[in-house]
Structures are given as structure tokens and as C-alpha cells.
Backbone as CSV, one residue per row, in Angstrom:
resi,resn,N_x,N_y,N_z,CA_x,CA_y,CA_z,C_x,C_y,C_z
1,UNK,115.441,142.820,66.279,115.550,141.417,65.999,114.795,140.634,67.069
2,UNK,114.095,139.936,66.691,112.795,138.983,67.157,114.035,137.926,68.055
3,UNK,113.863,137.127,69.225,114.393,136.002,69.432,113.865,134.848,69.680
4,UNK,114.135,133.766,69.210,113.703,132.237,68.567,113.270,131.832,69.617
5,UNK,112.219,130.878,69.713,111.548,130.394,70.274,112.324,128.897,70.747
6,UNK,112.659,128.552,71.842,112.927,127.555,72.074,112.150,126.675,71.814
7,UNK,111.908,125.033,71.449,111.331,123.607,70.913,110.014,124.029,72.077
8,UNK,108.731,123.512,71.958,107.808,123.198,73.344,108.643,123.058,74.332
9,UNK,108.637,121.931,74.317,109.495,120.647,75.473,110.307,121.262,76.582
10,UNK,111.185,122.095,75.760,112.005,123.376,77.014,111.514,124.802,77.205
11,UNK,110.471,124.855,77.013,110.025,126.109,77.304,109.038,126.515,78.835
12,UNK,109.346,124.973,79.761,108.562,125.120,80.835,110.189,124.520,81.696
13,UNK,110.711,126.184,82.588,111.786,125.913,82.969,111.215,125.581,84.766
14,UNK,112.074,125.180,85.700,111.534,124.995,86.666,112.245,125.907,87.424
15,UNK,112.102,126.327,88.649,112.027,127.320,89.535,112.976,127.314,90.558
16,UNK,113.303,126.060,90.420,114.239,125.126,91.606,114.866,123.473,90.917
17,UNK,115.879,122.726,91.727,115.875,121.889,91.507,115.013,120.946,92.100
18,UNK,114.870,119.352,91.446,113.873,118.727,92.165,115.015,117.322,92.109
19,UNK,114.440,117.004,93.480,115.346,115.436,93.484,114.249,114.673,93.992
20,UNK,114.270,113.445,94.136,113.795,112.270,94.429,114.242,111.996,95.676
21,UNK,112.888,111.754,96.328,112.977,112.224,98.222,111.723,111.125,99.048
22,UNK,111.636,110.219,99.350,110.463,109.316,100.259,110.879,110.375,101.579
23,UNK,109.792,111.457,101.639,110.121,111.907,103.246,108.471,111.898,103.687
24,UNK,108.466,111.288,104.887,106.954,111.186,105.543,106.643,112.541,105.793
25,UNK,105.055,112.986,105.771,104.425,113.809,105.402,102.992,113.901,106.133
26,UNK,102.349,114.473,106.492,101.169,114.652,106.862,99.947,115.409,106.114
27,UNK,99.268,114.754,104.622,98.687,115.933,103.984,97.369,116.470,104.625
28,UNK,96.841,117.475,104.834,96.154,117.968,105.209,94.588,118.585,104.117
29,UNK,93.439,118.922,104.435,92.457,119.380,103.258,91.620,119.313,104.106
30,UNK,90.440,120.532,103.438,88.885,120.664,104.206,88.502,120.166,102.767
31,UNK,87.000,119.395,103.180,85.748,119.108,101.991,84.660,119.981,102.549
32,UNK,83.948,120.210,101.504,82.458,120.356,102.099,82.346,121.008,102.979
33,UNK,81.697,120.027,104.338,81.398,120.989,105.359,82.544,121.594,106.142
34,UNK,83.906,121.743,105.596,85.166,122.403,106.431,85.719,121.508,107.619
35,UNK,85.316,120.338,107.542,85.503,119.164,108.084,86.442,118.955,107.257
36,UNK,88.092,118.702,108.369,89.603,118.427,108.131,89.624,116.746,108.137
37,UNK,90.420,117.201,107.045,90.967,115.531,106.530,92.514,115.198,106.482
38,UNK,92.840,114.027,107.235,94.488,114.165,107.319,94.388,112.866,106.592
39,UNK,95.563,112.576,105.642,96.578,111.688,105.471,97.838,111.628,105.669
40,UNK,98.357,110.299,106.394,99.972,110.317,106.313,100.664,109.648,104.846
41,UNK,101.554,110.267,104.467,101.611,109.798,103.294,103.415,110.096,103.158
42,UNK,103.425,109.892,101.873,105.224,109.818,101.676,105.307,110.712,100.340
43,UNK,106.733,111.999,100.260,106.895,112.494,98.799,107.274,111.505,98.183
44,UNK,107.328,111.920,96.494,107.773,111.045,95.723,108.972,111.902,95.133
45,UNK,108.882,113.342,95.016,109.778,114.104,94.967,109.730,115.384,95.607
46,UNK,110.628,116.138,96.007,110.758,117.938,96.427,111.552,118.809,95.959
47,UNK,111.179,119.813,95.781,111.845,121.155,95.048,111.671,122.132,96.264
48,UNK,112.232,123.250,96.095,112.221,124.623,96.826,110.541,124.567,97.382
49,UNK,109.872,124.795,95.852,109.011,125.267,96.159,107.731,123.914,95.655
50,UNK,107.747,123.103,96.050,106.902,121.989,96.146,107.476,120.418,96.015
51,UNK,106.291,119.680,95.861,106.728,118.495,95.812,105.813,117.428,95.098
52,UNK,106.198,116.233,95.117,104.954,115.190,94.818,104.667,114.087,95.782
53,UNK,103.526,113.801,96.090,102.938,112.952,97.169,102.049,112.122,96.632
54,UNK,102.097,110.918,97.201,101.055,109.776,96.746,99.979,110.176,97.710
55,UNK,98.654,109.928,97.086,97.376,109.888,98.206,96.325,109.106,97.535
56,UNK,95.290,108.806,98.712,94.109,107.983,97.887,93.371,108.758,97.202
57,UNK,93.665,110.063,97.533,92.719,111.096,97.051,92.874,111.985,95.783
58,UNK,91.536,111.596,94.806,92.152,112.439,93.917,91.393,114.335,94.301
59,UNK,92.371,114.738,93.490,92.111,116.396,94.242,92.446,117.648,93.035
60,UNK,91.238,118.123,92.962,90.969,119.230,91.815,92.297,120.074,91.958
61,UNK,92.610,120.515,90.683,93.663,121.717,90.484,93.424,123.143,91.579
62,UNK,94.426,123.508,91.751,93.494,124.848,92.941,93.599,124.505,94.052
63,UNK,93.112,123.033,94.163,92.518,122.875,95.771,93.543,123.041,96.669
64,UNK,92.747,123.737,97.925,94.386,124.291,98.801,94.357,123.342,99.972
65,UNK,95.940,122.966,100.126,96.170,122.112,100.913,96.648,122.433,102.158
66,UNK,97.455,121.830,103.237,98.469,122.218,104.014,98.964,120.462,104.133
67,UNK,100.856,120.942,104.338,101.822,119.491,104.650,102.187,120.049,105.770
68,UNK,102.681,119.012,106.269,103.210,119.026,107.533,104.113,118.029,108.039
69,UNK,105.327,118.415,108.222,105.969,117.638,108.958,107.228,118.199,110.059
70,UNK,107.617,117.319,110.991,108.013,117.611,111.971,108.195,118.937,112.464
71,UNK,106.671,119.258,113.003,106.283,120.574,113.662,106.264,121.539,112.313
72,UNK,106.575,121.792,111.362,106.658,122.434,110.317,105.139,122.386,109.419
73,UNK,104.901,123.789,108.999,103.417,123.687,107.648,104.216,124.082,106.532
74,UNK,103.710,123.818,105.659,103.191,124.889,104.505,101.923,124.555,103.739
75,UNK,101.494,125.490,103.379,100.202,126.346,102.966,100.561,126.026,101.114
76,UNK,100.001,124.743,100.683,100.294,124.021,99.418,99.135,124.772,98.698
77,UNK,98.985,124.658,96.870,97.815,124.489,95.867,98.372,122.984,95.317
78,UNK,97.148,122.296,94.892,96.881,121.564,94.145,97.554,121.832,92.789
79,UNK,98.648,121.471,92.015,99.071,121.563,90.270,98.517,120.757,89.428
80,UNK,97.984,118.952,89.920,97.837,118.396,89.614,97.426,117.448,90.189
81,UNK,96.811,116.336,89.467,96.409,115.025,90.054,96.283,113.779,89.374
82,UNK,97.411,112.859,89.449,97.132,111.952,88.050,96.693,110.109,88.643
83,UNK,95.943,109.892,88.225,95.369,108.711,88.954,96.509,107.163,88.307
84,UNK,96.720,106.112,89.387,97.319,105.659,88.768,96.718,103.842,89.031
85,UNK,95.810,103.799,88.208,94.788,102.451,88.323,95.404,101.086,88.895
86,UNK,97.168,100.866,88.479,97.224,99.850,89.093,97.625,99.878,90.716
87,UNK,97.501,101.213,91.181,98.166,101.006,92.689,96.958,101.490,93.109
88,UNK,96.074,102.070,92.381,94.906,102.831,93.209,95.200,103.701,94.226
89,UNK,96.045,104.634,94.295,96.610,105.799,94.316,96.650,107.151,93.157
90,UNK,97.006,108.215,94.113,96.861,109.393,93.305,98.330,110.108,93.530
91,UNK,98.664,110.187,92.166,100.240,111.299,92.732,99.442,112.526,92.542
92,UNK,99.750,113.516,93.700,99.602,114.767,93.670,100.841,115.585,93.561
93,UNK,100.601,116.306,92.598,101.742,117.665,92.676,101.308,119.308,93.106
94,UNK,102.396,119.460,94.476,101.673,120.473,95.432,102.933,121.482,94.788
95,UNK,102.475,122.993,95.265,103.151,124.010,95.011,103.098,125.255,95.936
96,UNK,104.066,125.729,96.408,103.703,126.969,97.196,104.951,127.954,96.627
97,UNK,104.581,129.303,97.194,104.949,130.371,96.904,106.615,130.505,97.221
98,UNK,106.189,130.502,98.498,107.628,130.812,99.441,108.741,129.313,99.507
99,UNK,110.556,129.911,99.309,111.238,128.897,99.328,110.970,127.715,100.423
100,UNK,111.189,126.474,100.336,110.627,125.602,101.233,111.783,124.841,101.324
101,UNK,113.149,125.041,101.422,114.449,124.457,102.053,114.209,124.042,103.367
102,UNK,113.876,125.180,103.855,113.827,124.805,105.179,113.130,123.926,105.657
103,UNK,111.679,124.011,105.324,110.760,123.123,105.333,111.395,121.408,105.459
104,UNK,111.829,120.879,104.046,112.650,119.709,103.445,113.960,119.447,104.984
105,UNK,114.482,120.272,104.942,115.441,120.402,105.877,116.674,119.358,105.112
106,UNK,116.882,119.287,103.603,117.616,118.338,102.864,118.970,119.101,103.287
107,UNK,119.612,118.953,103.157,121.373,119.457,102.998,122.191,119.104,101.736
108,UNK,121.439,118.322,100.858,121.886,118.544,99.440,121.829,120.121,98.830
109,UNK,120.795,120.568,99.082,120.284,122.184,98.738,121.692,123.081,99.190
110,UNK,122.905,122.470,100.283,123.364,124.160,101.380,124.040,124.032,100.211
């Protein structure tokens, strides 16, 4: 016996929970000539294993990042990048491998 396909809509489960989080941030990226580019910037949300950040920058799928905050990295990809014309900003949605609790350092998560 075959089993049913859940609707689209729920068939992209997430990995972690995600809450709604303004935590300052430091995004990090090489262009081109490997010449580092920092922005300070703020999430818009965080999960285990990523988050979303406003930047001026818009930034190809893939592209690998690093965040940083208080003394802490992680080693981000690019998920996404959606431009948003009236703030002239970019939400980025970053993703990494390894749990990132610690990282967040939230205490909603213990």
C-alpha cells in the first residue's frame, strides 16, 4: 500500500523551530578579488540551523557566508534573497549544517 501524499503547502517540513528574534549580527562575504566585506546588520528570524537577516546586499543562492556575533562564527550558505523595493533592503535567508543554539544563545530553545 502506496502512502498519500500530503497537500504541496506541507510537504516542506522544517528542521527546527523558528521564532522571531532582532539579534545584532555581523554578516560577513568575499567578492571577486577575495576582498572581505562586513555588514552589521540585525536577524529578522532564527532557527537551530539558520536565520533571516536584512542587508543592502542582494546575494546569489550558494553564496557562502560567515555571521558573527559576540566572539562566535558560523560558516552560513545563501537559501535565498528577496529584494524588498520599498525599504531598499534585502532579506537574506542563511543556513548551516550544524545545530546553532548555542550560537543564538536564546533560552527559549533549553
Amino acid at each position: 500500500m502506496r502512502a498519500s501524499k500530503r497537500p504541496m503547502e506541507n510537504t516542506t517540513e522544517r528542521r527546527s523551530p523558528r521564532i522571531c528574534a532582532r539579534i545584532q549580527v555581523l554578516l560577513v562575504w568575499k567578492e571577486g578579488n577575495q576582498e572581505e566585506h562586513r555588514e552589521q546588520t540585525v536577524t529578522l528570524s532564527v532557527s537551530w540551523f539558520g536565520c533571516g537577516v536584512r542587508s543592502h546586499k542582494f546575494f546569489r543562492p550558494g553564496t557562502q557566508v560567515r555571521l558573527e556575533r559576540e566572539g562566535a562564527a558560523m560558516e552560513a550558505r545563501v537559501v535565498y534573497s528577496l529584494w524588498d523595493h520599498q525599504t531598499n533592503l534585502v532579506e537574506v535567508g542563511l543556513a548551516w549544517d550544524q545545530d546553532g543554539r548555542e550560537f543564538w544563545g536564546i533560552s527559549v530553545w533549553a
